[in-house]
Structure formats: structure tokens, C-alpha cells
C-alpha positions in Angstrom: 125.2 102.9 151.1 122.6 102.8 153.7 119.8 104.1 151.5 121.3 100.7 148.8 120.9 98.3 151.3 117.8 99.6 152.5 116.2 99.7 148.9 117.8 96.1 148.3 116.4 94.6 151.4 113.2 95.8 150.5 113.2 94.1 147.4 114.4 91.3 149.2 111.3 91.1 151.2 108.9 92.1 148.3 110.2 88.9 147.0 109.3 86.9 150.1 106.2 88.6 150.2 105.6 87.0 146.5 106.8 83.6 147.5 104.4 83.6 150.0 101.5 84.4 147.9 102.5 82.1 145.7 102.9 79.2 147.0 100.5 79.7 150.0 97.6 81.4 147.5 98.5 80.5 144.1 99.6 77.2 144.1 97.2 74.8 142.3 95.9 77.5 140.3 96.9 77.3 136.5 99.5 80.5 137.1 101.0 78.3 140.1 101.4 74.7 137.7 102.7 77.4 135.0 105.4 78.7 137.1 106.3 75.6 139.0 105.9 73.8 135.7 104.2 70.9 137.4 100.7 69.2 136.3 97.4 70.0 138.9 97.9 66.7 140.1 101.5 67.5 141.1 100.4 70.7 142.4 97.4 69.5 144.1 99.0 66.5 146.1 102.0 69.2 147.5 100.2 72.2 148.7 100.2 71.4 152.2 103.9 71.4 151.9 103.9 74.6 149.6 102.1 76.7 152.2 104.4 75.3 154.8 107.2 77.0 152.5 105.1 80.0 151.3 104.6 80.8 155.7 108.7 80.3 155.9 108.7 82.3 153.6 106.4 85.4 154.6 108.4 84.9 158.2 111.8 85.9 156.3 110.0 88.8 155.0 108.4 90.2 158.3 112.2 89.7 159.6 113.6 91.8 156.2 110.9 94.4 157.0 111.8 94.9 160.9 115.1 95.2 159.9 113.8 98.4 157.7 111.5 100.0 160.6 112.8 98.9 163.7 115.3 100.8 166.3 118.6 102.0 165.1 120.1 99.4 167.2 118.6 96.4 166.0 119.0 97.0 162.5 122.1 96.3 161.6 122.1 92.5 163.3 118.6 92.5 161.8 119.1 92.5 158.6 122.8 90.3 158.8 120.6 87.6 160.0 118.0 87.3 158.2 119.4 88.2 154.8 122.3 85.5 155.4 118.5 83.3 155.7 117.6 84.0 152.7 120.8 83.3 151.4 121.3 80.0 152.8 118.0 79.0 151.8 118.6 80.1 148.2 121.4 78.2 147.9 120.1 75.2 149.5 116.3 75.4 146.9 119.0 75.7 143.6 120.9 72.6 144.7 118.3 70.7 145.6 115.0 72.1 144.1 115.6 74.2 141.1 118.6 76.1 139.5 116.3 79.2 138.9 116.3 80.0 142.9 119.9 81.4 142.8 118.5 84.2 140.5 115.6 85.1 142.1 116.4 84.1 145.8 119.8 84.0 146.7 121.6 86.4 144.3 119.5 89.5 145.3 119.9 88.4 149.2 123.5 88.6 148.8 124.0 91.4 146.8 121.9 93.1 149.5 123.8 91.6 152.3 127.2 92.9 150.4 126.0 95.9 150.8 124.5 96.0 154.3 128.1 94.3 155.1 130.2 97.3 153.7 127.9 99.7 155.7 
């Protein structure tokens, strides 16, 4: 089970990682608008706020990825914490931004913290 929730949480922050890029990187480019589904304008007037989100973002994963190197004592709480995050935050982005984030946000976070929970 440790070796799940280690590959899980990994994937987790792979995804964060991807947010980040994203929305910090990618955001007013035509792959950005595509994925949003939002015109340039849209995309153009919010991506002060998008990189705000994409740095939130790539701070849940360097807290996903400590969780997976650092000391054997830490880990445990580690990852609890910052998957529950993630978690919160995905449920917060389908209720209020798009119904899409449960899949690719919160979903994974929880399946992973399932598993880090049963540990």
C-alpha cells in the first residue's frame, strides 16, 4: 500500500506540476483558450489571476513531492495535509469554476489520500 500511495501522490503532483504550467505558461496561448474554452480576450484580461492560481498550484505540488522524499517522520502528516489541499480545492473549483475539476483534481487527490489513510 505504501508503494500505491506513493505512485498516486506522484501523479497527484505531476498534475499540479501541469496546472502550474498551464495556467502560469500557457494561458493566453491558443492551447490555454482551447482548454479553458475561453476567447483571447477572456484569457488575456485574467492571467494575472491564472498565474496567481498556476503558483498555488506548483506550491501543492512541492508539498506532494516532500511528502515523497522527505524523512520517514514527516511523511505520513505530509502527505494527509496536503492531499486533503488538493482535495478541498477540487471540490471548491467544481462547485464554483467548472464540473470537470472533480475528475482531474479532486478524484485522484482522494483516491490517493484513501490510500495514504489505510496505510
Amino acid at each position: 500500500m505504501a508503494v500505491v500511495s506513493s505512485i498516486l501522490t506522484g501523479l497527484v503532483a505531476a498534475l499540479h506540476i501541469y496546472f502550474l504550467v498551464l495556467e502560469m505558461f500557457l494561458w493566453t496561448t491558443p492551447f490555454g483558450q482551447k482548454t479553458f474554452k475561453r476567447s483571447a480576450e477572456e484569457q488575456e484580461s485574467t492571467k494575472i489571476l491564472a498565474a496567481n492560481q498556476g503558483l498555488y498550484n506548483g506550491f501543492l505540488a512541492a508539498g506532494l513531492i516532500w511528502s515523497l522524499v522527505g524523512s520517514a517522520t514527516i511523511v505520513l502528516p505530509l502527505r494527509v495535509f496536503f492531499l486533503a489541499c488538493v482535495v478541498v480545492a477540487g471540490l471548491y473549483g467544481a462547485a464554483t469554476a467548472a464540473k470537470q475539476i472533480l475528475f482531474v483534481q479532486a478524484i485522484p487527490a482522494a483516491a490517493a489520500l484513501a490510500v495514504t489513510l489505510a496505510l
